[in-house]
VOGU-3710 file (C-alpha; in Angstrom, 3 decimals, decimal comma):
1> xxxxxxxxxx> -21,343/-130,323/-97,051  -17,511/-129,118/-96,812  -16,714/-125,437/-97,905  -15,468/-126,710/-101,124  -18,998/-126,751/-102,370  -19,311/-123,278/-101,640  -19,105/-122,442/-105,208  -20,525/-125,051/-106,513  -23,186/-124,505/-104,943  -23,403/-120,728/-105,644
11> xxxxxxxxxx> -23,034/-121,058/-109,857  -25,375/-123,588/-109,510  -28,082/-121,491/-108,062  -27,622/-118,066/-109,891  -30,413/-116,549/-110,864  -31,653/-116,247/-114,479  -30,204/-112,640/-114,912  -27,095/-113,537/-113,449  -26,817/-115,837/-115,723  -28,022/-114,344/-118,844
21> xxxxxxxxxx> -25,441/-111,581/-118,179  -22,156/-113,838/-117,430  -23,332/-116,475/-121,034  -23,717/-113,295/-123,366  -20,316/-111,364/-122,352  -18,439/-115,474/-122,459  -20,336/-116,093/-125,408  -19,081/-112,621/-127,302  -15,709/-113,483/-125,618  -15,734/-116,870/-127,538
31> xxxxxxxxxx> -16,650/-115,936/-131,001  -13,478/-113,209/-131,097  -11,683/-115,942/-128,876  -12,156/-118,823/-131,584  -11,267/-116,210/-134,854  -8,535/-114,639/-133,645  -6,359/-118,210/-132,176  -8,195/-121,420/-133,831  -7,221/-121,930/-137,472  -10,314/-123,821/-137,877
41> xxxxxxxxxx> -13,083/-121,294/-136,702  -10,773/-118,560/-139,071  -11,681/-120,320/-141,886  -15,286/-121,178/-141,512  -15,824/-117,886/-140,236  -14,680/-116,412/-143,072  -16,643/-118,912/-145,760  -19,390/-118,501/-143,806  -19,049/-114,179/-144,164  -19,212/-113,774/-140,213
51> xxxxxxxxxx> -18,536/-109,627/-138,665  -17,464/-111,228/-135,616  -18,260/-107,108/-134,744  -22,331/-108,003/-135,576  -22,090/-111,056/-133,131  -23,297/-108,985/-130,051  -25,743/-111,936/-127,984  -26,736/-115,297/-127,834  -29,556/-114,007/-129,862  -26,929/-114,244/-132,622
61> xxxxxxxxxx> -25,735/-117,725/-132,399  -28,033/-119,152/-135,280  -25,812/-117,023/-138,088  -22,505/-118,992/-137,354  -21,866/-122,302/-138,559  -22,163/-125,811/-137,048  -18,840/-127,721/-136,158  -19,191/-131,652/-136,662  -17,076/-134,641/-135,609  -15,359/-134,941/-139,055
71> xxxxxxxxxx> -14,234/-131,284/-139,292  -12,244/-132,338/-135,704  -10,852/-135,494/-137,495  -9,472/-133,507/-140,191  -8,055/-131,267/-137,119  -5,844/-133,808/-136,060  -3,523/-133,740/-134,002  -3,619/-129,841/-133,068  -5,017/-128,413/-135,742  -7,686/-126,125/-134,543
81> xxxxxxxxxx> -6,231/-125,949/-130,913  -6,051/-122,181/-129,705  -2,772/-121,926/-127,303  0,387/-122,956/-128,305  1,009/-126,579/-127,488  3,299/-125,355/-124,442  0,247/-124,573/-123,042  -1,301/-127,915/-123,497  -1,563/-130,155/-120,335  -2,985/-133,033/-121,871
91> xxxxxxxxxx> -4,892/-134,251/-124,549  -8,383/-136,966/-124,249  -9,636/-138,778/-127,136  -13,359/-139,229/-128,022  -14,787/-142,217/-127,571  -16,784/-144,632/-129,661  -14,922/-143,377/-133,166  -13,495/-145,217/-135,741  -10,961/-143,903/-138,016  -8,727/-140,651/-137,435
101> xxxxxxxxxx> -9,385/-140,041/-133,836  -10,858/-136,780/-132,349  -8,290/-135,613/-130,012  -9,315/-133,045/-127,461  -6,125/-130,671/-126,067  -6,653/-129,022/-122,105  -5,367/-126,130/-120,724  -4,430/-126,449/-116,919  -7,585/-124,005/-117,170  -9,895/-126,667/-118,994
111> xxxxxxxxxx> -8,729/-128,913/-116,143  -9,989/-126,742/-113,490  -13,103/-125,959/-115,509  -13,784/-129,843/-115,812  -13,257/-130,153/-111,980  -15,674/-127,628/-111,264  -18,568/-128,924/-113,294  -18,265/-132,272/-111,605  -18,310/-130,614/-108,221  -21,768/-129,360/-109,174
121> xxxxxxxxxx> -22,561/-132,708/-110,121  -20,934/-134,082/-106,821  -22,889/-131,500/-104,673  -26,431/-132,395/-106,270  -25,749/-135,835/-106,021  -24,689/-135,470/-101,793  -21,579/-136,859/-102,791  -19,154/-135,478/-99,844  -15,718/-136,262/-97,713  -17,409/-139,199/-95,930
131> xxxxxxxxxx> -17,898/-141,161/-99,386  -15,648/-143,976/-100,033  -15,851/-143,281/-104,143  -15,120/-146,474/-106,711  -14,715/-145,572/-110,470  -14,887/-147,974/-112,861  -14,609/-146,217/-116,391  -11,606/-146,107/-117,795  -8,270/-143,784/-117,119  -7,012/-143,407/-120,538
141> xxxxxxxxxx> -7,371/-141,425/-123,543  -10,803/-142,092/-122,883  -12,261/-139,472/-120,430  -14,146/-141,555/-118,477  -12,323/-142,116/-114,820  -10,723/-138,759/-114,929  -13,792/-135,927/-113,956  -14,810/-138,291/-111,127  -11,153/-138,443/-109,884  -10,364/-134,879/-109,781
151> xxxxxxxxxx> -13,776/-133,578/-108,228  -13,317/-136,880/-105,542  -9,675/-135,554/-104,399  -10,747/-131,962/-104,774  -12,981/-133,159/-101,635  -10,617/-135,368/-99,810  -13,018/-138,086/-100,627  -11,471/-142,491/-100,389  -10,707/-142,799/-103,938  -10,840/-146,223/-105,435
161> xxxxxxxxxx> -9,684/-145,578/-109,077  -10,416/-149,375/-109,994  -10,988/-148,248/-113,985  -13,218/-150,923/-116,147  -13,166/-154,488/-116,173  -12,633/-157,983/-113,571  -15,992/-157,034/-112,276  -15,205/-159,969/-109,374  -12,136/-157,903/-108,535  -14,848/-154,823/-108,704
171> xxxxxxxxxx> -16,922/-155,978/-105,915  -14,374/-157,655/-103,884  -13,450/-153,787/-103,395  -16,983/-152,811/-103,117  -16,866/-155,072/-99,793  -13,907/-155,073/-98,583  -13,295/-150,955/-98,283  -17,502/-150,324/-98,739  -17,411/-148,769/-101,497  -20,677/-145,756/-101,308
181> xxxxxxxxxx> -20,540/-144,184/-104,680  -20,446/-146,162/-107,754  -19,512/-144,324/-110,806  -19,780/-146,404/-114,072  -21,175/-146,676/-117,189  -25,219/-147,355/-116,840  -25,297/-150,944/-118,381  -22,493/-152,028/-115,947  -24,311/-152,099/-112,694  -26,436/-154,522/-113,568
191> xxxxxxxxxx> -23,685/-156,727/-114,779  -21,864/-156,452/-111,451  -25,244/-157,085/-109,379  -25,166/-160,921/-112,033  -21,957/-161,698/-110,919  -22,070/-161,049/-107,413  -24,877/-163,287/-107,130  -22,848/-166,149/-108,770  -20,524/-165,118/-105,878  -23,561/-165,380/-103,392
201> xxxxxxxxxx> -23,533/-161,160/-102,555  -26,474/-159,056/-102,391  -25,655/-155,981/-103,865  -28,987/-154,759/-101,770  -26,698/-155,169/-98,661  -23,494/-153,351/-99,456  -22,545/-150,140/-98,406  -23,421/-148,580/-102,108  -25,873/-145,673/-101,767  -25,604/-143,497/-104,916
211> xxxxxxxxxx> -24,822/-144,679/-108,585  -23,353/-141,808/-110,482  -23,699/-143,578/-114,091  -23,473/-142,086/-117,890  -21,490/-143,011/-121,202  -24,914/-144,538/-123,019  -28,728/-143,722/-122,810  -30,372/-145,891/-120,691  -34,145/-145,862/-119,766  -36,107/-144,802/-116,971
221> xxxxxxxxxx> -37,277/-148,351/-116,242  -33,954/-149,517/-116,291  -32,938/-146,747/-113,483  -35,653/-147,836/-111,598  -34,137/-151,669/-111,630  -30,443/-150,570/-111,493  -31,849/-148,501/-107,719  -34,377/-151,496/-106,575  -31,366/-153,986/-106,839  -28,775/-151,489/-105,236
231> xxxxxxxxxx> -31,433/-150,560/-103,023  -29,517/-147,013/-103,957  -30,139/-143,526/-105,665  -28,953/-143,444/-109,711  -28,166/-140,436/-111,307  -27,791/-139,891/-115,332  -24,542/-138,071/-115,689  -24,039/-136,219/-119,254  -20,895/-135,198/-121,062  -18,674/-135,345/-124,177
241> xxxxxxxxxx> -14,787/-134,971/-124,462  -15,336/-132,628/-127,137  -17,315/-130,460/-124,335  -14,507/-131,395/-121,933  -15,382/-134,547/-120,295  -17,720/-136,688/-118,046  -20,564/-134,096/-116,254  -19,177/-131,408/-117,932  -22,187/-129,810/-119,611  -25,013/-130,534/-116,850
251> xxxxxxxxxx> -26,454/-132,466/-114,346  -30,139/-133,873/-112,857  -31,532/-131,843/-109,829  -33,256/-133,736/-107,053  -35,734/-134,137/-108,950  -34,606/-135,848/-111,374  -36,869/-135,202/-114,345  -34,081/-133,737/-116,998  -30,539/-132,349/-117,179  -29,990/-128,690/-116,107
261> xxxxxxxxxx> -26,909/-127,366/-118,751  -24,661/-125,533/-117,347  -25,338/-122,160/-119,068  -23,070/-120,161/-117,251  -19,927/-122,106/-119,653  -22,327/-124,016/-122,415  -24,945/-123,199/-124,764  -27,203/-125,798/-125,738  -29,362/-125,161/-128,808  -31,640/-128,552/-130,416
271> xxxxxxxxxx> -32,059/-128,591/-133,893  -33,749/-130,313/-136,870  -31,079/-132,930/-137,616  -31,679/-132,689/-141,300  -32,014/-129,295/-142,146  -30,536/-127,360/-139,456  -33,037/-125,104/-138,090  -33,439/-124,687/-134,298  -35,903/-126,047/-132,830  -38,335/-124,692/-129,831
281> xxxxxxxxxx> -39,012/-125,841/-126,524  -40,641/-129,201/-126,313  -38,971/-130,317/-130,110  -37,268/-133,419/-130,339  -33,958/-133,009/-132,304  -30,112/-133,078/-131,572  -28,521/-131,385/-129,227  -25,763/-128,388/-130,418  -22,997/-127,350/-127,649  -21,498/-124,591/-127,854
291> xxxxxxxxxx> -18,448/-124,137/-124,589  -17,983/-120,519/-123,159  -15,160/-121,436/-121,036  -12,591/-122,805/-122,590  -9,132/-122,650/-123,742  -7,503/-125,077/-125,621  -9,730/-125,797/-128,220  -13,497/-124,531/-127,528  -15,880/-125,451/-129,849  -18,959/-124,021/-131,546
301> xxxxxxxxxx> -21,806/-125,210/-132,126  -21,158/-128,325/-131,679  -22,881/-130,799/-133,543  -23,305/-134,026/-130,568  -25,262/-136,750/-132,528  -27,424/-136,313/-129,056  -31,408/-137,051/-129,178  -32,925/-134,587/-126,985  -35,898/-131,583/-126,069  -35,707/-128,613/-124,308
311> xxxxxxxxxx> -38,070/-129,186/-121,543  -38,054/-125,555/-119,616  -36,100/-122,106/-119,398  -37,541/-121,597/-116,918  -37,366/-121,777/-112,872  -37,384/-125,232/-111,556  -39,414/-126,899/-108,464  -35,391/-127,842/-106,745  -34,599/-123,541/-107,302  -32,170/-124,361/-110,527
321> xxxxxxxxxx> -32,658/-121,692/-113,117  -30,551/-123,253/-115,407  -32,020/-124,446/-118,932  -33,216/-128,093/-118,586  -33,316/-130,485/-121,171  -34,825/-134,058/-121,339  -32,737/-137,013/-120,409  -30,059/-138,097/-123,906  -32,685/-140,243/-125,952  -30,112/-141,724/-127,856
331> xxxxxxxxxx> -28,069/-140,561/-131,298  -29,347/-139,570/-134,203  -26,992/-142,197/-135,668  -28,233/-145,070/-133,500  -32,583/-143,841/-134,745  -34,158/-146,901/-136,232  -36,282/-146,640/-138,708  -38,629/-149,616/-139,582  -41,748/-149,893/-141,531  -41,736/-146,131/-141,483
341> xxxxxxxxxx> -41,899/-145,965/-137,320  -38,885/-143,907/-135,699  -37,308/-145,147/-132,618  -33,951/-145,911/-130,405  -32,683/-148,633/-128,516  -33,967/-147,066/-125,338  -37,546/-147,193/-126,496  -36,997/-150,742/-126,101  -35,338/-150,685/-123,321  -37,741/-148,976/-121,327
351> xxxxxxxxxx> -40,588/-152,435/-122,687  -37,921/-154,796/-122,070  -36,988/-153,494/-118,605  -41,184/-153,734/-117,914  -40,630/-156,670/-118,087  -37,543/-157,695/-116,093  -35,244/-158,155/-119,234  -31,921/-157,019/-118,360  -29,244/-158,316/-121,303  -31,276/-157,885/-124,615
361> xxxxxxxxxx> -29,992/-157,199/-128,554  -31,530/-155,301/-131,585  -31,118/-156,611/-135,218  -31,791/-154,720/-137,265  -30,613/-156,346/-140,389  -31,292/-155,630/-144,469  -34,534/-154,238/-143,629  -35,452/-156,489/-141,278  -36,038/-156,093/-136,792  -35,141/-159,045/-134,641
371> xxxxxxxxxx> -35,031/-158,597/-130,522  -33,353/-161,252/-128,905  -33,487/-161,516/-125,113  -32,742/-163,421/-121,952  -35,734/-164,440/-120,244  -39,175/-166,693/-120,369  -40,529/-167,745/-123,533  -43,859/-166,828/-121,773  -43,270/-163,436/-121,590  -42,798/-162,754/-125,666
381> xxxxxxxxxx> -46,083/-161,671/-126,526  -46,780/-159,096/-123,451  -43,574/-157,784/-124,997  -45,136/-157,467/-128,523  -47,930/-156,270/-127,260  -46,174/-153,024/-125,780  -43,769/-152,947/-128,491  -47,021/-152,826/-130,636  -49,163/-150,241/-128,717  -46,242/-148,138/-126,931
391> xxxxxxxxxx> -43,298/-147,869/-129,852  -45,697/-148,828/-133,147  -43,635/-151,726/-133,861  -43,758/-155,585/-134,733  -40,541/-156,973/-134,996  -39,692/-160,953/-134,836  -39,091/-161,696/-130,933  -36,698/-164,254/-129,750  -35,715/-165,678/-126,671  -32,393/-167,288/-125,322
401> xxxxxxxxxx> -31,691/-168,897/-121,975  -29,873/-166,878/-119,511  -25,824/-165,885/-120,232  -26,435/-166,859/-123,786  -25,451/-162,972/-124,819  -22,873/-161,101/-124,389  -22,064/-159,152/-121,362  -20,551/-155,839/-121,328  -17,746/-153,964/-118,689  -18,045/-150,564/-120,375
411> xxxxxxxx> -20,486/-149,482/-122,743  -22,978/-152,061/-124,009  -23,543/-152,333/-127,652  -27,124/-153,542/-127,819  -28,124/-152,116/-131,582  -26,338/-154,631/-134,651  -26,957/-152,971/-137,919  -26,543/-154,508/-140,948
//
C-alpha cells in the first residue's frame, strides 16, 4: 500500500475508546452546529423543546427528533443548508425520488470528508496505484461515479470514468486497457458478463479482480455468482447522498460478514419503523444516520428507508472496532407483505440465485404475488418449494425464455407494485 493509506488505515483501526471519545465531542459539536446555522434543525429543535445545553453524549441522541426525506424536499433548494452558499462547492441530488428533488449542498470540507471514507473503503478492498479502475455509475447529480473518482486520483490510480450505459463500449474498455476494479451498481455485472458472451468474451479471463458494487440490495447468492463468473472478489459498498455519497457511511472488512459504520463521523441507530423506538442489537428495523462531520448541511437522525440489524459493538475477528451492521436488506418501502408473511425482493433473490436465475421480476399486484423469471420450466417447483419452506410464501411462478425481460445499466427495478 502507498502512504496515502496511512490514515486510512489508522481511523480505520482506532480503538473503541478512541473512538467513543472523538463521536461524543463531534456528536455535541453537531447538535449546537445544526441549531445555531440550519434553519431547519432551529425549528424542530425548538417544537421538539430541545436544551441543546442537556445534550451532553450519544447517550442523548434518542430525545431529538428524526429528519425524513420529505422534510429535505420541503428544504429545497438551500433551505436547511448551514454555510452561506459562497461556501457551497457543489450540490448532488438523491437518487431514486420522484417529485421535488432532495438536493444535497458540499463544502470543499464535505468533499474531502467523502474522499476519505472511500479511501477506507479503497484500502479494505486492496484497491492501490497499480489498479487500472473503471466506473460505471453515473457522473451527474447523481452521486454515483464521483466517491470512486476522487479516492482513485487521490491514489494516482488509471481512471476510466466510463459512467453508465453501452455496456459493449463497457467491456471493449475492460479489454482493451484491463480494466482490474469494477465499480458499478450490483445488478450490472451480471448484465455485462450476458453481453460479453454474445460478443464471445469470458469475463472469467479478463484482467477484473475486485468488484466494488452498491446502489441496490443484492443477495449473498447473487455475490457468490457475480465472483464465480468474474472469477473476482465483490464487495457491498453502502452510502446515501444525504450522508454524503457512495461508501460514505461504512464498509465490509475482509471478512465480509456486515458493514463496519464509520463511527468516528456517523451514528447509526435501527429503529422500529412504525413507532420509533430504537431497537437493540440483533433487531431488524431501519437504519437512522446521523453525520458528525459535516458542513454544508449535516443531518440528524436521519431517517434512510434502510432494512437492517446491528450485528456487534464489539471487536471484530479482521481488528475493526467499529459498530457493524448486517448487509442493507432492502427498504422499508420496497417490504412485501402477502398473506400476512413479510419479505423483500432480496429474499427472493437469494432462492432465485439457488437456482441460477439471474434476470427475474416481482408482481405484486391488487393483492396478488406473481414471479416471473428467465430460465427452465423444470426448475419452477424446486423454486416453490424454497419459496415455501425458506420465505413462507406461495406465489404464482412463471417462466419466460431467455432476454424476454428487461435488462438494466444502473439500478434494476425488479419489484412492480400495483
Amino acid at each position: 500500500m502507498t502512504d496515502v493509506y496511512d490514515r486510512a488505515k489508522q481511523d480505520i483501526f482506532r480503538k473503541r475508546g478512541e473512538i467513543e471519545e472523538i463521536r461524543n465531542r463531534r456528536f455535541r459539536k453537531i447538535v449546537r452546529y445544526v441549531y445555531e446555522n440550519s434553519p431547519l434543525y432551529r425549528r424542530k429543535f425548538k417544537e421538539s423543546g430541545i436544551d441543546i445545553d442537556k445534550i451532553k453524549s450519544i447517550e442523548d441522541i434518542s430525545r431529538l427528533p428524526f429528519t425524513t426525506k420529505q422534510e429535505l424536499r420541503e428544504s429545497y433548494p438551500l433551505k436547511a443548508v448551514c454555510v452561506p452558499k459562497d461556501r457551497v462547492v457543489r450540490v448532488q441530488m438523491s437518487g431514486g425520488t420522484t417529485g421535488q428533488p432532495v438536493i444535497i449542498p458540499y463544502t470543499r470540507h464535505d468533499v474531502e470528508q467523502w474522499k476519505e471514507m472511500m479511501m477506507r473503503a479503497f484500502f479494505l478492498a486492496e484497491v492501490t496505484e497499480r489498479d487500472i479502475i473503471q466506473i460505471t455509475p453515473a457522473f451527474g447529480l447523481w452521486n454515483g461515479g464521483f466517491g470512486f473518482h476522487f479516492a482513485a486520483d487521490a491514489i494516482n490510480a488509471f481512471v476510466i470514468p466510463i459512467g453508465p450505459g453501452n455496456t459493449r463500449n463497457q467491456i471493449r474498455f475492460m479489454v482493451d486497457f484491463g480494466t482490474t476494479v469494477l465499480a458499478g451498481t450490483a445488478s450490472y455485472p451480471l448484465r455485462i458478463a450476458e453481453v460479453a458472451d454474445e460478443m464471445g468474451i469470458d469475463v472469467a479471463e479478463l484482467n477484473v479482480e475486485k468488484l466494488i458494487l452498491g446502489a441496490e440490495p443484492w443477495s449473498e447468492e447473487m455475490r457468490r455468482r457475480i465472483e464465480r463468473t468474474f472469477d473476482a472478489r465483490a464487495y457491498d459498498i453502502p452510502g446515501l447522498t444525504e450522508m454524503g455519497g457512495v461508501g460514505t457511511v461504512g464498509f465490509e472488512c475482509p471478512e465480509r460478514d456486515g458493514l463496519h459504520i464509520w463511527e468516528d463521523n456517523y451514528v447509526a441507530e435501527v429503529i422500529d419503523p412504525e413507532t420509533g423506538e430504537v431497537l437493540d442489537e440483533g433487531e431488524e428495523g431501519e437504519v437512522v444516520y446521523t453525520a458528525l462531520n459535516r458542513e454544508g448541511m449535516p443531518l440528524i437522525r436521519y431517517r434512510s428507508g434502510e432494512v437492517s440489524t446491528i450485528i456487534s459493538r464489539d471487536g471484530c475477528e479482521c481488528g475493526i472496532e467499529h459498530t457493524k451492521i448486517k448487509r442493507i436488506r432492502g427498504r422499508t418501502d420496497d417490504m412485501i407483505i402477502y398473506k400476512g408473511v413479510k419479505f423483500y425482493p432480496t429474499d427472493v433473490e437469494n432462492i432465485l440465485a439457488e437456482h441460477g436465475v439471474v434476470n427475474y421480476k416481482i408482481f405484486a399486484i391488487n393483492g396478488k404475488l406473481e414471479i416471473v423469471f428467465e430460465g427452465d420450466e423444470r426448475i419452477k417447483s424446486a423454486i416453490a418449494k424454497d419459496l415455501a419452506e425458506f420465505v413462507g410464501i406461495h406465489p404464482a411462478i412463471k417462466t419466460v425464455p431467455i432476454g424476454q425481460l428487461e435488462r438494466f445499466e444502473g439500478k434494476a427495478k425488479r419489484l412492480i407494485r400495483g
